[in-house]
C-alpha positions in Angstrom: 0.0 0.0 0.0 1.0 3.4 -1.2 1.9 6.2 1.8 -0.5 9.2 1.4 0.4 12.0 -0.1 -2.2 14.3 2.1 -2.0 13.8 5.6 -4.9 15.4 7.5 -4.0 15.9 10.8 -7.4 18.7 12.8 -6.6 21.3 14.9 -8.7 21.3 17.9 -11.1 24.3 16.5 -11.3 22.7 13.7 -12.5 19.5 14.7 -15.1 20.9 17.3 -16.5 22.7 13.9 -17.0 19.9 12.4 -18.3 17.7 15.7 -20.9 20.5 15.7 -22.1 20.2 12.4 -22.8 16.6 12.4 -24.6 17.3 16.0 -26.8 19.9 15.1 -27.7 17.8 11.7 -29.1 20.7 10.3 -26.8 21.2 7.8 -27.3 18.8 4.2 -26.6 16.2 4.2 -23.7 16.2 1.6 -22.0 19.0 4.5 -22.5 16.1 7.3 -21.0 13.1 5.0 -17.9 15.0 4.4 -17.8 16.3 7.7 -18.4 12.4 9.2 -15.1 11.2 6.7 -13.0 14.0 7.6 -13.4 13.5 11.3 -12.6 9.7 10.7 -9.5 10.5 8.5 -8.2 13.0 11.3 -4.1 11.3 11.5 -4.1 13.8 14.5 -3.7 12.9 18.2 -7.2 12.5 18.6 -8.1 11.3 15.5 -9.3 8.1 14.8 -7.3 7.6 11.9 -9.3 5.1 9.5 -7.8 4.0 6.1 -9.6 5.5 3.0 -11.3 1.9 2.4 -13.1 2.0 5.8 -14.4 5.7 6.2 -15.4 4.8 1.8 -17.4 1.9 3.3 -19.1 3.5 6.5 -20.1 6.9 4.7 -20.5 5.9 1.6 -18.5 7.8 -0.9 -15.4 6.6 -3.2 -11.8 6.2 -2.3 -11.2 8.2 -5.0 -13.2 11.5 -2.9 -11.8 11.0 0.1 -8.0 11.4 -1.4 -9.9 14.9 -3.4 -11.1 15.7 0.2 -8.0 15.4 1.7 -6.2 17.0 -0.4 -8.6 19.9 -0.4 -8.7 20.1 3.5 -4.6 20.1 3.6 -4.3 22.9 1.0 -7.2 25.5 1.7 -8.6 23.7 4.8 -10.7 21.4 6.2 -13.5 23.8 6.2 -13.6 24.9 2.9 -15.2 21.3 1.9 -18.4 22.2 3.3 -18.6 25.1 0.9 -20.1 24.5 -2.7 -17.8 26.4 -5.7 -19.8 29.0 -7.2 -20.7 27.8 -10.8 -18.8 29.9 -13.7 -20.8 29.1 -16.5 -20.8 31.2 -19.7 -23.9 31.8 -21.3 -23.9 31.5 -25.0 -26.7 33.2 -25.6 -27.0 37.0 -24.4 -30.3 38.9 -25.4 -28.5 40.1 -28.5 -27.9 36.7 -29.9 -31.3 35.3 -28.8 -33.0 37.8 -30.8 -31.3 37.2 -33.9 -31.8 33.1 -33.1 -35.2 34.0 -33.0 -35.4 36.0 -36.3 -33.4 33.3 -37.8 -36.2 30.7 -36.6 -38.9 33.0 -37.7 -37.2 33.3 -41.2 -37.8 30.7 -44.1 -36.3 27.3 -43.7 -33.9 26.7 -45.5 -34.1 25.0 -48.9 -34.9 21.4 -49.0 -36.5 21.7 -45.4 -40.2 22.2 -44.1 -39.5 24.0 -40.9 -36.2 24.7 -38.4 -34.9 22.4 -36.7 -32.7 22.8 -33.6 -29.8 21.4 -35.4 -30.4 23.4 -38.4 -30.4 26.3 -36.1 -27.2 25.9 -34.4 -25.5 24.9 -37.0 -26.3 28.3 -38.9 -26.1 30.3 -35.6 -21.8 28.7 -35.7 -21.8 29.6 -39.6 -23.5 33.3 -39.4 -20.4 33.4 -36.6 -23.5 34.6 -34.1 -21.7 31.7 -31.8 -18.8 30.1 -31.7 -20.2 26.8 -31.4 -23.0 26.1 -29.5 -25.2 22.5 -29.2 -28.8 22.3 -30.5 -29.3 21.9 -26.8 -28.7 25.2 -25.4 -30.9 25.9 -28.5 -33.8 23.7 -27.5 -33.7 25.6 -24.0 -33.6 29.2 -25.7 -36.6 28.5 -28.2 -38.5 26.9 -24.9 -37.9 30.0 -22.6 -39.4 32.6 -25.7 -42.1 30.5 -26.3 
């Protein structure tokens, strides 16, 4: 067996913040699980010290997230697992470019085709160089929320 890289060893505070939250149980449950496995992982003096396999077993999560945990808790802190990352998605489609999608699905099909379809769409949304690239997905949810 392999020695691991991220030793987690609590400080006192730290592990009385954690205690608390699986106590109170208020928090979600995602926040108690990790909080549960990090206590268990604790190498500290009073930590209990469980391999990966065990804590995997009794909380039920992967090996594999417990060494991601780990290494998160040595590096930025035990506490900043039981805060989610705020998303940075980029939306594709700003009014600007929904209204020309929309003209373009109000215009005439193209030839050889009844109607619009969302792939035709995105496909000439990319070629008009509206988008960069964009799936007939993010199209399908566009056309849904005018509609």
């Amino acid at each position: 067996m392999m020695a691991k890289k991220y030793v987690l060893k609590l400080t006192t505070e730290e592990r009385g913040e954690l205690q608390q939250i699986v106590k109170r149980g208020k928090a979600a449950a995602w926040k108690v699980q990790r909080a549960q496995a990090l206590l268990q992982c604790d190498q500290g003096e009073s930590g209990a010290g469980w391999r990966d396999e065990q804590v995997a077993q009794a909380y039920g999560c992967t090996t594999r997230s417990l060494e991601s945990w780990r290494k998160q808790a040595v590096e930025q802190g035990p506490l900043s697992l039981l805060e989610r990352k705020p998303r940075t998605g980029v939306r594709k489609l700003d009014g600007e470019k929904e209204a020309r999608m929309v003209k373009l699905a109000c215009s005439q099909a193209p030839k050889g085709w009844a109607r619009w379809t969302l792939r035709l769409l995105a496909a000439r949304l990319v070629e008009l160089q509206i988008v960069d690239s964009i799936s007939y997905e993010t199209v399908r949810r566009a056309m849904k929320k005018m509609s």
